[in-house]
C-alpha positions in Angstrom: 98.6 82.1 111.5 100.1 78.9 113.0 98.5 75.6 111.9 95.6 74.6 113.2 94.5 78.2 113.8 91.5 79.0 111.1 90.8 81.9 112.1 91.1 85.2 110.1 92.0 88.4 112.4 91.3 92.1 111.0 93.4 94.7 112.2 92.9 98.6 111.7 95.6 101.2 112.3 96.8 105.1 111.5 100.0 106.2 111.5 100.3 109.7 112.2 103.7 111.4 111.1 105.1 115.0 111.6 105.6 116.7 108.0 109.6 116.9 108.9 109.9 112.9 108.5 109.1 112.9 105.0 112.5 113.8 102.5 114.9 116.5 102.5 114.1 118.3 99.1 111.5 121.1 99.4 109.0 120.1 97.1 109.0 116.5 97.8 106.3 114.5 98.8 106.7 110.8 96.6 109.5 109.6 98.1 107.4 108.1 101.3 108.9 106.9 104.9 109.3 103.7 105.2 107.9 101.9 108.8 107.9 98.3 109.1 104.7 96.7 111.0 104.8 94.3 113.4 101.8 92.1 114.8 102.4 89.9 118.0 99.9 87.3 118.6 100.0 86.0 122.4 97.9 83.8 124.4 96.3 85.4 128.0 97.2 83.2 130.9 94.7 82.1 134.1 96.0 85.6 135.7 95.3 87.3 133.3 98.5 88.0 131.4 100.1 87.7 127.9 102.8 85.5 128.3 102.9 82.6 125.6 104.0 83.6 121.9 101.8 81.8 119.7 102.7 84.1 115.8 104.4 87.5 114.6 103.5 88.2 111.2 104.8 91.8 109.4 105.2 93.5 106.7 106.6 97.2 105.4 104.4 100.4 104.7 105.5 103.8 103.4 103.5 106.9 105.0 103.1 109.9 102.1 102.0 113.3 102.2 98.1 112.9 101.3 98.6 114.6 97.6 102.1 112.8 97.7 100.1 109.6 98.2 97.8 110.3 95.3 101.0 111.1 93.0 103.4 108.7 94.3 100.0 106.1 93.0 99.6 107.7 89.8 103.6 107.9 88.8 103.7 104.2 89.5 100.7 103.1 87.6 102.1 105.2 84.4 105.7 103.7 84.7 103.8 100.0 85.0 101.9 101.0 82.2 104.4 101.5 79.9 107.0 98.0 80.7 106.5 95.0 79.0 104.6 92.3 80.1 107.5 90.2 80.9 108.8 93.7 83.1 105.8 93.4 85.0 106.1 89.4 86.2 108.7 91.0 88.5 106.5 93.1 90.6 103.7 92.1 92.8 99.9 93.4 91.8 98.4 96.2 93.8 95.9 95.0 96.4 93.0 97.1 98.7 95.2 95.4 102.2 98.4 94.2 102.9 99.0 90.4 104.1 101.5 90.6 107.1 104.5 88.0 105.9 105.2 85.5 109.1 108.2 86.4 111.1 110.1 83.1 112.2 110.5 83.0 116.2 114.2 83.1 116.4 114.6 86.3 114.6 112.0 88.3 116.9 113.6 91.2 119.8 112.3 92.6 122.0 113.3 96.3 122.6 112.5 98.8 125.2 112.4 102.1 124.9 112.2 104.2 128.1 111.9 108.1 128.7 113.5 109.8 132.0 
């Protein structure tokens, strides 16, 4: 959050995906599609509206299959298991939530998707 700002914001969310967005080989279900999150914080106006951008933060998740999930979890941990300790300095650890990495201003778009 922007300086000054102390205050800590929990957000909840579900993706829900159709089971032909996951990978093209028939008994897949590790490989994962990738979405990248976005979080817009903006401040309400005296009418009412959302017009001043105060922070974007973001960050990449992968949806799975729910037994691809629970493989796609176990397959890493083994292959993490077995590299060296100096391997496993490259990687970040595992955590229960995901911290949204800041977004600088200039690189945010807006884009508008419209159905007729």
């Amino acid at each position: 959050l922007p300086t000054g700002l102390a205050t800590l914001l929990l957000y909840s969310f579900q993706v829900h995906c159709i089971s032909t967005e996951f990978t093209m080989r028939k008994h897949g279900g590790e490989k994962g599609v990738p979405f990248r999150v976005q979080i817009d914080t903006f401040k309400e106006n005296e009418n009412g509206e959302y017009t001043e951008h105060l922070h974007s933060a973001s960050c990449q998740i992968k949806v799975f299959k729910p037994k691809g999930a629970d493989r796609k979890q176990k397959t890493d941990r083994e292959k993490m298991e077995k590299r060296t300790p100096h391997e496993k300095e490259k990687y970040q650890p595992s955590y229960e939530t995901t911290i949204l990495t800041e977004v600088k201003r200039f690189l945010l778009v807006t884009i508008s998707v419209h159905n007729f």
